[in-house]
DRENBAKE-909553 format. One record per residue (C-alpha): residue in three letters; x, y, z. Coordinates in steps of 0.05 Angstrom, whole numbers, plus 5000, padded with zeros to 4 digits. Layout:
N
  aa east north   up
 ala    X     Y    Z
...
***
This chain:
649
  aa east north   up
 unk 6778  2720 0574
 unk 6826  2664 0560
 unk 6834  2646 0485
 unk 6885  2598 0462
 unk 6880  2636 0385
 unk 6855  2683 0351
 unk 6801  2644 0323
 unk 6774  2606 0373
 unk 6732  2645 0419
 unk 6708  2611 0493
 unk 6641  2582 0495
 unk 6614  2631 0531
 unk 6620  2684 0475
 unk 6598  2629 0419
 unk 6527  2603 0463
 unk 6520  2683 0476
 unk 6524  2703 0404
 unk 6465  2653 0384
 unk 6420  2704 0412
 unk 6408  2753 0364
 unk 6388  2811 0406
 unk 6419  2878 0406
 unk 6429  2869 0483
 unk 6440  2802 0486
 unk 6495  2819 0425
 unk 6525  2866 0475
 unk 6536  2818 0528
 unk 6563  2773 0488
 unk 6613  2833 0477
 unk 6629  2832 0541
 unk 6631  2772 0561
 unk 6688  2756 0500
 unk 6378  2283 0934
 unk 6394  2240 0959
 unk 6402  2199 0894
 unk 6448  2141 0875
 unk 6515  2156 0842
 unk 6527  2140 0770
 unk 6575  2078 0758
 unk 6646  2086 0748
 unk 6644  2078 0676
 unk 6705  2113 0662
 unk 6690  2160 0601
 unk 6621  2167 0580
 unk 6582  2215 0520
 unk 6517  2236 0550
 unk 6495  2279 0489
 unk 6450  2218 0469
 unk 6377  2207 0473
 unk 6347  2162 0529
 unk 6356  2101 0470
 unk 6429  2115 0459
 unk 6423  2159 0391
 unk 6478  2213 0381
 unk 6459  2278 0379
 unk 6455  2307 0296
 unk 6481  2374 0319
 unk 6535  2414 0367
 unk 6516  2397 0443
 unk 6555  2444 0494
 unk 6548  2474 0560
 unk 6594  2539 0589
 unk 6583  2557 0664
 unk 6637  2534 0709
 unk 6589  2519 0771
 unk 6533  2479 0768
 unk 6539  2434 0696
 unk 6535  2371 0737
 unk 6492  2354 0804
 unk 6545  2342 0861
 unk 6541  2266 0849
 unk 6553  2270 0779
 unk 6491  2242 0759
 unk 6453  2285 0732
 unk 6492  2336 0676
 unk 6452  2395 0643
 unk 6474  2417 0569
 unk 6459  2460 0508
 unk 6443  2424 0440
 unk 6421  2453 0370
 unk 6400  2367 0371
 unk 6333  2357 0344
 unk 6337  2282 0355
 unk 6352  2273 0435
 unk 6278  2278 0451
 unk 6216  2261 0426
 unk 6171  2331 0402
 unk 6233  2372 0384
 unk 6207  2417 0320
 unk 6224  2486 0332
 unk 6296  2473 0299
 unk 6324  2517 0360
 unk 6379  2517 0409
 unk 6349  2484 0468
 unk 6371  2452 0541
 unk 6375  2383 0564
 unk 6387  2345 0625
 unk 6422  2274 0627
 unk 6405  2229 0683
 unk 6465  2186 0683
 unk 6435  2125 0729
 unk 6370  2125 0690
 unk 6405  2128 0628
 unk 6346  2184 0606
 unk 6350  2251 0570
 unk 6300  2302 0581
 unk 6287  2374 0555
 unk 6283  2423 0603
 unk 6271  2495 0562
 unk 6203  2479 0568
 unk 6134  2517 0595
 unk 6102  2490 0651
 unk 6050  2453 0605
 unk 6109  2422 0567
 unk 6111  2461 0512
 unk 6178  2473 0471
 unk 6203  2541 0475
 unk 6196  2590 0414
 unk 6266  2619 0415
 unk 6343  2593 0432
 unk 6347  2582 0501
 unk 6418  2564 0541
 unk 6471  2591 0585
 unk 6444  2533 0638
 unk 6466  2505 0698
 unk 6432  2450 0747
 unk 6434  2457 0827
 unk 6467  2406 0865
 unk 6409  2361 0874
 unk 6408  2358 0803
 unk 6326  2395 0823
 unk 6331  2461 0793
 unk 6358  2477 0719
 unk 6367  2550 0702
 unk 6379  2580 0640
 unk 6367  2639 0586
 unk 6316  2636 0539
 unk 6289  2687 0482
 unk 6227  2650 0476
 unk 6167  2696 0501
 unk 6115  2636 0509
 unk 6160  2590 0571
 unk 6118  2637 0623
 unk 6050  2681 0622
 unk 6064  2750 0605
 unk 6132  2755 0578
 unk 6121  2811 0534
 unk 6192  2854 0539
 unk 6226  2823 0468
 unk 6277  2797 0506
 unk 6319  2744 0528
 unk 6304  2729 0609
 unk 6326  2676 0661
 unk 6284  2618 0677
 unk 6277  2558 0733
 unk 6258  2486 0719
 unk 6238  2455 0776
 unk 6243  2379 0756
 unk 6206  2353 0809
 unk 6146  2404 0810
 unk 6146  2394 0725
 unk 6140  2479 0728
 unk 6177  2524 0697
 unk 6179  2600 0726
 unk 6223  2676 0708
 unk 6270  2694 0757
 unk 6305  2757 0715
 unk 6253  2800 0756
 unk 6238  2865 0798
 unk 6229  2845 0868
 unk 6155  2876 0853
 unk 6157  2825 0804
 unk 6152  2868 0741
 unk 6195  2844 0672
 unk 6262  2866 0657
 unk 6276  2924 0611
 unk 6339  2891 0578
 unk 6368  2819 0573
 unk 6390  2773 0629
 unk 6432  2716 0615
 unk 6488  2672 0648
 unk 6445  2643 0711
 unk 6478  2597 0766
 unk 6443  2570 0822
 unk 6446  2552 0897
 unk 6450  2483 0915
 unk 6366  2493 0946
 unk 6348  2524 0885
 unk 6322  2576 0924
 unk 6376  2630 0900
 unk 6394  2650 0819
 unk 6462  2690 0805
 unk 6447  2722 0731
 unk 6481  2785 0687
 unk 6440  2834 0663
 unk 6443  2898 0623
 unk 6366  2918 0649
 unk 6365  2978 0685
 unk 6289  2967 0719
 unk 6312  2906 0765
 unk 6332  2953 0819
 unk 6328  3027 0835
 unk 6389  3068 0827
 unk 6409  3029 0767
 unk 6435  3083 0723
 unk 6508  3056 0700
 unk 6489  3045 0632
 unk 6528  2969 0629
 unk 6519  2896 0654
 unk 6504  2884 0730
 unk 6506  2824 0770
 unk 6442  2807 0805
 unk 6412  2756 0861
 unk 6341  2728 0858
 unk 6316  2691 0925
 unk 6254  2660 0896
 unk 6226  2643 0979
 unk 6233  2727 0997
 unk 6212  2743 0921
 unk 6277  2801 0925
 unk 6321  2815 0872
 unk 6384  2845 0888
 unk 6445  2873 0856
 unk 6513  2846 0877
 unk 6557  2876 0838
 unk 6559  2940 0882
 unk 6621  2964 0927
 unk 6617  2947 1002
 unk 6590  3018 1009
 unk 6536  3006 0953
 unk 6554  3040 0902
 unk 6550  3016 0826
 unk 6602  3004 0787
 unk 6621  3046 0739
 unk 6641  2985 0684
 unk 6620  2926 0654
 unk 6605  2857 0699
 unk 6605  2793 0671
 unk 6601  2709 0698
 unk 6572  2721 0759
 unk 6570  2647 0796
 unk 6538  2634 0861
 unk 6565  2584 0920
 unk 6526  2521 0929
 unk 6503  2550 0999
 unk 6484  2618 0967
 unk 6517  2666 1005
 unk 6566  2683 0960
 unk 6573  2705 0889
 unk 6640  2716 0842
 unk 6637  2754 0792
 unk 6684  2788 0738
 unk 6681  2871 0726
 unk 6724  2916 0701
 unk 6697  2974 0749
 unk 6743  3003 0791
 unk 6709  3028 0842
 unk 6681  2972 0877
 unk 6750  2966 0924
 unk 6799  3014 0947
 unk 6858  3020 0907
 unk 6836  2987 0843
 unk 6890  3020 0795
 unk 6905  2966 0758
 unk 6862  2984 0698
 unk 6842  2917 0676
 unk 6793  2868 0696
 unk 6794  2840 0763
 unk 6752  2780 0801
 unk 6712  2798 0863
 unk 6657  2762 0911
 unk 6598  2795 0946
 unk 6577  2763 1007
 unk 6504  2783 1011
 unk 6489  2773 1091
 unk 6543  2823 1102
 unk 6534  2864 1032
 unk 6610  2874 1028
 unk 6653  2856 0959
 unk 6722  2844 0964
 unk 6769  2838 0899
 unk 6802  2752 0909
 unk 6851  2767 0839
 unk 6899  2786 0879
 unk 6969  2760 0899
 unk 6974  2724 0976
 unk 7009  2782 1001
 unk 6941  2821 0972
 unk 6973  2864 0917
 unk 6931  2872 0861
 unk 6954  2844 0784
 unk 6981  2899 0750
 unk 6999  2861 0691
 unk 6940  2822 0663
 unk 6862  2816 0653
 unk 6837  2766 0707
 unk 6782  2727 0680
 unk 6728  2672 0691
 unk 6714  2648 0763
 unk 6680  2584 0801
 unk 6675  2580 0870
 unk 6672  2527 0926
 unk 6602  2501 0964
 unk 6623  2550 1016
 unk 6653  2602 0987
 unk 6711  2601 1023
 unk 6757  2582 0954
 unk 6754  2623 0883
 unk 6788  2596 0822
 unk 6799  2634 0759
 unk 6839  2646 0699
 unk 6884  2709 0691
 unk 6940  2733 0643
 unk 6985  2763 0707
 unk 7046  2746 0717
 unk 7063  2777 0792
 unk 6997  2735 0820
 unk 7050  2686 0843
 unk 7121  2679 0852
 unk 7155  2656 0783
 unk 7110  2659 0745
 unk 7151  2668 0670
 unk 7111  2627 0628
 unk 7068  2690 0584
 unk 7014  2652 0589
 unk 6941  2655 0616
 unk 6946  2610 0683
 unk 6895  2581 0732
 unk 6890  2605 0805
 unk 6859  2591 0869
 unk 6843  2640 0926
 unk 6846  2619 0994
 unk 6794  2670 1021
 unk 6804  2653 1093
 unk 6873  2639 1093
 unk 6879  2700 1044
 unk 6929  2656 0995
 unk 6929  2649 0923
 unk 6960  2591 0890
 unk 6982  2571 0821
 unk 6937  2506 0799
 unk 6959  2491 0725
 unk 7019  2447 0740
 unk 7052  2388 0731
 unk 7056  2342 0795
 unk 7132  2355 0801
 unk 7093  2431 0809
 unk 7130  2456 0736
 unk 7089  2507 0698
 unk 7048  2499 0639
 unk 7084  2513 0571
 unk 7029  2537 0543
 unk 6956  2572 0558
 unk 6903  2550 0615
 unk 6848  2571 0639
 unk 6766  2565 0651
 unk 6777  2532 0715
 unk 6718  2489 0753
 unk 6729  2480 0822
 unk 6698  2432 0869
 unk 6652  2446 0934
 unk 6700  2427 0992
 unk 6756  2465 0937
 unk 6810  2406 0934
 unk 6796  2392 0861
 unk 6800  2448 0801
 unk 6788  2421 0725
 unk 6811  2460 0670
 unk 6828  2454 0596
 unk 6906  2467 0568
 unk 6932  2475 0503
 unk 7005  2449 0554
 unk 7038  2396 0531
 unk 7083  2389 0594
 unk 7027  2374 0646
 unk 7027  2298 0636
 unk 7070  2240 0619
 unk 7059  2217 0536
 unk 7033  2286 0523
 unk 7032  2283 0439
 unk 6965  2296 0415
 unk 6967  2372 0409
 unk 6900  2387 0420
 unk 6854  2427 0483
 unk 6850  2371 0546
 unk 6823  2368 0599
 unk 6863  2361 0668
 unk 6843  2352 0748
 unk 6887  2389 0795
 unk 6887  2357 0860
 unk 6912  2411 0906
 unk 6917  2363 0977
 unk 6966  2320 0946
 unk 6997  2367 0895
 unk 6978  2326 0831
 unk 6957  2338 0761
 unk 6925  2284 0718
 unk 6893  2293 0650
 unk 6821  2269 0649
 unk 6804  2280 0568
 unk 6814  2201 0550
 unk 6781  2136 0526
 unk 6764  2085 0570
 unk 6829  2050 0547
 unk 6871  2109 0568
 unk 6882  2140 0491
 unk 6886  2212 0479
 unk 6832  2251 0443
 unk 6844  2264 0366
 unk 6802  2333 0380
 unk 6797  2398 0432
 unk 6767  2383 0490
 unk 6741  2441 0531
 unk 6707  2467 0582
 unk 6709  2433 0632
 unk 6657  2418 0686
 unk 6673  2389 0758
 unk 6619  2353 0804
 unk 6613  2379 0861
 unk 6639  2322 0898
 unk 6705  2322 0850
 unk 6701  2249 0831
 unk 6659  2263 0763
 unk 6683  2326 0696
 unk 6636  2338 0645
 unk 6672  2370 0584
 unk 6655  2384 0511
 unk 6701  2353 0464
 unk 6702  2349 0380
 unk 6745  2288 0395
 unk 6714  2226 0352
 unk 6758  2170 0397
 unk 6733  2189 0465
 unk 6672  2131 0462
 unk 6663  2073 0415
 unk 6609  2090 0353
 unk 6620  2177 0351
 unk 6599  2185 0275
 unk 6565  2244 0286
 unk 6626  2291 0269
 unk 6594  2349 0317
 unk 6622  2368 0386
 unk 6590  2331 0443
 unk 6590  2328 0518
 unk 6621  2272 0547
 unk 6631  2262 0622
 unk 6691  2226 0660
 unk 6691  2190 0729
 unk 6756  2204 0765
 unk 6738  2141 0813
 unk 6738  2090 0749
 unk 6811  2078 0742
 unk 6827  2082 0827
 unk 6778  2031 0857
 unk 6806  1973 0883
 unk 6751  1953 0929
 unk 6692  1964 0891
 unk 6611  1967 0910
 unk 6551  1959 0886
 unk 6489  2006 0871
 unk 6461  1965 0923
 unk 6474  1957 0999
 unk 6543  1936 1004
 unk 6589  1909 1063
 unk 6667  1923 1037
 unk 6724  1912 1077
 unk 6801  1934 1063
 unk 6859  1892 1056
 unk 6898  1925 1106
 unk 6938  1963 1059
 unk 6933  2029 1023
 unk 6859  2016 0997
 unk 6809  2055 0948
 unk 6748  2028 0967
 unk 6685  2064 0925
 unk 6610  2047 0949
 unk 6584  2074 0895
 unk 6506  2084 0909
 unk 6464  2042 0970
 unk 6473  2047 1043
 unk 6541  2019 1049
 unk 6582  1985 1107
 unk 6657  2003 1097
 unk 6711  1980 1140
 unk 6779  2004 1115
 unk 6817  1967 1170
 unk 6893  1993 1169
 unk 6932  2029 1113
 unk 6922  2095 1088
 unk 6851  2084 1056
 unk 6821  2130 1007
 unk 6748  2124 1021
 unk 6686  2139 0979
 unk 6626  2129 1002
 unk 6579  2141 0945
 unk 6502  2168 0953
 unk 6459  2132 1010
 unk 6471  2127 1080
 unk 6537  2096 1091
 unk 6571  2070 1162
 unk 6640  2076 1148
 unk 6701  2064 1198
 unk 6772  2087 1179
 unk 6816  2044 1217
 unk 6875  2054 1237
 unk 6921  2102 1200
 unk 6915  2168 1156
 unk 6858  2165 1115
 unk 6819  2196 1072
 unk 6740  2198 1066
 unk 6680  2215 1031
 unk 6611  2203 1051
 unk 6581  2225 0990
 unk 6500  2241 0997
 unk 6460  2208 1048
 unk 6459  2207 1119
 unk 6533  2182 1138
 unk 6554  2159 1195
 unk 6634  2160 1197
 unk 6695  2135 1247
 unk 6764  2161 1227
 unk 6797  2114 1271
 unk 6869  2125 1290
 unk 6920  2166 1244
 unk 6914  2235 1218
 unk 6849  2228 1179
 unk 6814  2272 1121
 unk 6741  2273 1130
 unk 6686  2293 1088
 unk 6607  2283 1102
 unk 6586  2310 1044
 unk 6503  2323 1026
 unk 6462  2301 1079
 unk 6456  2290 1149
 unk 6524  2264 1185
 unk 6545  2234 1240
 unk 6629  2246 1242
 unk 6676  2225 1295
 unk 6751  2237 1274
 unk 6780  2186 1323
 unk 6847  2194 1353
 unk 6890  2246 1327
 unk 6899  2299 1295
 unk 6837  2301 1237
 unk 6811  2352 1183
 unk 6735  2353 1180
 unk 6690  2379 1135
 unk 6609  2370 1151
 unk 6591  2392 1074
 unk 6514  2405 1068
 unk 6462  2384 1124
 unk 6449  2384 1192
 unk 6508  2349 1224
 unk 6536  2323 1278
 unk 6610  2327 1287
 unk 6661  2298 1342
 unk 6739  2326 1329
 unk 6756  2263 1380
 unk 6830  2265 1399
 unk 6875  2306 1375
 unk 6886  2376 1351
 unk 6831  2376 1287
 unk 6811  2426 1249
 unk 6742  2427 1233
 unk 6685  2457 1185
 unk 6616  2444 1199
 unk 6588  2472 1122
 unk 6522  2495 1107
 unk 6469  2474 1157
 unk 6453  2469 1223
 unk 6509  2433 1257
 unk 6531  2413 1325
 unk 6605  2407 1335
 unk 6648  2379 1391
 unk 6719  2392 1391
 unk 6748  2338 1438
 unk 6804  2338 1469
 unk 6868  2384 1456
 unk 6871  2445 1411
 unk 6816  2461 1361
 unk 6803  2495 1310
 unk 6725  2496 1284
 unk 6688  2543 1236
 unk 6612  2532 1240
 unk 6596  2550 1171
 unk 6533  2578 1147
 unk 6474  2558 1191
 unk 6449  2564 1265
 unk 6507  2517 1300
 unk 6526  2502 1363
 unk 6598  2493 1374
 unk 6633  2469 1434
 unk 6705  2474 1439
 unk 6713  2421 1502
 unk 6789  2407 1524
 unk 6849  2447 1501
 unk 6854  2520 1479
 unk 6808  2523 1420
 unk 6795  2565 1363
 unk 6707  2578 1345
 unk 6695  2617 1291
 unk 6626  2623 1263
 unk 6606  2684 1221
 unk 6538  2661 1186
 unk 6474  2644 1227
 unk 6452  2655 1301
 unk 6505  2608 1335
 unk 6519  2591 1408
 unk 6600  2576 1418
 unk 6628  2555 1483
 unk 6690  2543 1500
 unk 6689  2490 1558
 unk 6756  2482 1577
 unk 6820  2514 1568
 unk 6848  2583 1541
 unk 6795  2593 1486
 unk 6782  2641 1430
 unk 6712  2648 1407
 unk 6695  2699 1341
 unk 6627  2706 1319
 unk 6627  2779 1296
 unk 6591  2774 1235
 unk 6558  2843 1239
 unk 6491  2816 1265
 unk 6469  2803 1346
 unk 6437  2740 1361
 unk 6494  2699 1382
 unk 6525  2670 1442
 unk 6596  2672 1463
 unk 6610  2630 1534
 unk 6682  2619 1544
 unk 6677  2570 1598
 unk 6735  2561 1647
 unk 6805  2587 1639
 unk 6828  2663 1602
 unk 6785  2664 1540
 unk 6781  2724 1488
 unk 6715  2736 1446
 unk 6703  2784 1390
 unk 6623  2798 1380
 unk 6580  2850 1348
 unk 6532  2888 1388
 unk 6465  2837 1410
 unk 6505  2785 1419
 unk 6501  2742 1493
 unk 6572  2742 1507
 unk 6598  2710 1583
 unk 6667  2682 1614
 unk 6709  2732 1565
***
């Protein structure tokens, strides 16, 4: 695990060594709505009670997904505070939940009645609705019957008010040992979490930490950190993190049987994909040799799954790589790439350690702290920040600043990205970062990366913005916006509600944030992103990239060769005219490849794909039957598993 010295240990190990348990002690061993969008307020602390008060004591959170609801809004934390809510008496470690907009702090390590927990509780994370908060807790009175004198994993529902155990059998029955280190799926309906219980499943006789999947609708627990064939591993697991869309969970292990070939002898980073229950090992170079000289350490992954970041010591993950230094990676899982994110825009490396990447849902943006002092301009504070890698345009900015644009005067890290990649929570000791910190205690503070870009600004209300005609960033912010970009190469965010938004005419790039979008790329080469919600997305002439996000969509590729990605739900997508490339995502889809010689891919869900027109290829071999392949006219291939409906191949 990356460590910039000696004596400072990642927050992970600190939050993990507040419970005292002899099991929780070991893990700690191991692992050394649709809802308006906050304002662009630049850098913000939201440690603070709903009047403004500053916490009295350290306020911190750890896990790389799920710190901050997609929007940004809503950020979950850790706080030994005994003054951020009304009630708080039991002078414990407890976990909170910021609503940005509202300008409210609630506690959420709480029973169902309301009553405060009797022992630490943290380790939490917040779904992307900013719904569900899960988290550890060694308090035995946050649920009836918690008896087993240990710490366990618990869901807040928000909404509901109700608090419930997920570290379960899939009888039901307690856990024998401590769970910690919960993420969730975007729906809430799925919980990642470590454990070193050996009751949670059959078979579980390793003796170490496993990595484990809860679906709360089936009431099943399973264990993911298994080989594709099943079997255990035969070392320690540790940080598992689950997509957004909960079909995939990363995880770190030292095992070395849960791939062929594993001879590296050190840690490695690996996903399960749970429809398919295969694992495959992601710390690996793009030509897929494994990192023979280096631990490979914490990951996050994308909405999708399709994109893994992490932090690893090895120097042969990518090409020139002579810095000694503990870097941050991404892996391309579908392109099978991995790429060195801890650069400077002229894409120099970092003089100096980085790592505990957070990566967005769509994957462009990856946050991550750096004792570097080469990554930005005016660099001369020599403390942890905080910087955003954009990886479309190749650019590194550092996000740890005042309003004003000052350095901090303390560390700054972890760091936190939204889901959306416009918002990073981080903690910071800093004492500049906001106007009034007296405190002198480590607080959470939260940065908008729209704040400083915007120059066509909305409302929270409904909002009709129009461009300039030139190069535009034009930010809705929340209500059900009317953009129209007109020409220039517009960088587009819509913002929560439903938002019509038309592109114009050149390369753009847009957002539709939450809501129900309804989006127009217009001419040019255009970037498109629906986001949460229900969207309607035509690319428009040209050649576009188009990603549905989560909901039911509706997608139109338009003109030009695009390359499309429905997401998570249950989309309908029309290629257009000339050749396509579309990936249905996870969900029941229906794709329709129309003119030119298309690509359909779609290996999660019962999907129908037809090709229409043109020299197609259609793939949906995901090792389950139930889906249709029609290639239309012309010489189309298909590749399909056994039950599928498969016709004109």
């Amino acid at each position: 695990m990356w460590t910039t010295s000696a004596g400072r240990r990642s927050l992970a190990a600190r939050l993990c060594a507040i419970f005292a348990t002899t099991a929780l002690a070991t893990l700690a061993a191991v692992a050394l709505e649709t809802s308006p969008a906050a304002a662009a307020v630049g850098t913000e602390r939201v440690s603070v009670s709903t009047g403004g008060t500053q916490g009295d004591a350290d306020s911190a959170a750890d896990l790389p997904n799920g710190v901050s609801s997609d929007d940004g809004r809503y950020i979950v934390f850790d706080s030994f505070a005994t003054n951020l809510v009304a009630g708080d008496t039991n002078n414990d470690l407890d976990v909170f939940v910021r609503d940005r907009q509202a300008g409210t702090t609630e506690r959420v390590s709480v029973s169902s009645g309301g009553a405060q927990g009797n022992g630490s509780s943290a380790l939490s994370a917040i779904s992307g609705d900013g719904r569900y908060v899960v988290f550890t807790s060694e308090a035995d009175n946050l649920v009836s019957g918690d008896t087993n004198a240990t710490g366990d994993v618990f869901l807040r529902d928000r909404q509901a008010g109700t608090t419930e155990r997920v570290s379960l059998t899939t009888g039901g029955g307690q856990a024998d040992g401590a769970s910690v280190q919960p993420t969730v799926s975007d729906d809430g309906n799925r919980v990642a979490f470590l454990s070193v219980a050996d009751d949670l499943v059959t078979g579980d006789t390793n003796d170490t930490s496993d990595a484990f999947v809860r679906d709360r609708q089936a009431g099943t627990t399973v264990r993911v950190s298994v080989s594709s064939g099943g079997a255990q591993g035969n070392d320690f697991v540790s940080l598992p993190v689950i997509s957004g869309g909960g079909g995939q969970v990363a995880f770190t292990s030292a095992a070395d049987n849960l791939v062929p070939s594993d001879t590296n002898g050190t840690s490695d980073v690996f996903v399960h994909i749970l429809q398919t229950a295969t694992t495959e090992r992601v710390s690996v170079s793009s030509g897929g040799g494994q990192s023979a000289d280096g631990t490979n350490g914490r990951a996050s992954i994308s909405d999708d799954g399709r994109y893994v970041a992490f932090d690893s010591a090895a120097t042969d993950l990518v090409a020139s790589d002579t810095n000694g230094a503990f870097d941050a990676f991404v892996r391309d899982r579908q392109a099978g790439t991995t790429e060195r994110v801890n650069l400077t825009s002229g894409g120099a490396e970092a003089n100096a350690e980085s790592g505990l990447p957070s990566i967005s849902d769509d994957g462009r943006y990856v946050a991550f702290p750096s004792a570097a002092t080469n990554l930005v301009a005016s660099d001369t504070n020599s403390v942890l920040d905080v910087f955003v890698r954009d990886r479309q345009n190749s650019t590194t900015e550092r996000v740890s600043l005042t309003n004003g644009g000052a350095e901090a005067d303390g560390d700054s890290d972890p760091a936190f990205i939204s889901g959306d990649g416009q918002h990073v929570a981080f903690t910071s000791s800093a004492t500049n970062l906001v106007a009034s910190d007296t405190n002198g205690v480590r607080d959470m503070f939260v940065r908008d990366l729209t704040a400083d870009a915007c120059t066509i600004t909305g409302t929270s209300g409904n909002d009709t913005l129009t461009g300039t005609g030139g190069a535009d960033v034009i930010c809705g912010l929340g209500g059900n916006d009317t953009i129209n970009a007109l020409g220039g190469a517009d960088t587009i965010e819509g913002g929560s509600g439903d938002d019509i938004i038309d592109g114009g005419n050149n390369s753009d790039i847009i957002n539709g944030g939450d809501g129900a979008d309804t989006i127009n790329g217009g001419l040019g080469t255009d970037t498109i992103n629906g986001g949460d919600g229900a969207d309607d997305l035509d690319g428009g002439g040209d050649g576009d990239g188009i990603s549905g996000g989560n909901g039911n969509d509706v997608i139109d590729g338009g003109g030009g060769a695009d390359n499309i990605n429905g997401g998570d739900g249950t989309d309908g997508i029309d290629g257009g005219a000339s050749d396509d490339t579309i990936d249905g995502g996870p969900g029941n889809d229906d794709l329709d490849g129309q003119g030119g010689q298309d690509t359909l891919i779609d290996h999660d869900g019962t999907d129908t794909t037809f090709g229409d027109a043109g020299n197609d290829h259609l793939d949906v071999q995901d090792g389950v039957g139930g889906d249709t392949a029609n290639g239309g006219t012309g010489t189309d291939t298909c590749a399909a598993d056994g039950g599928d409906t498969v016709s004109s191949c």
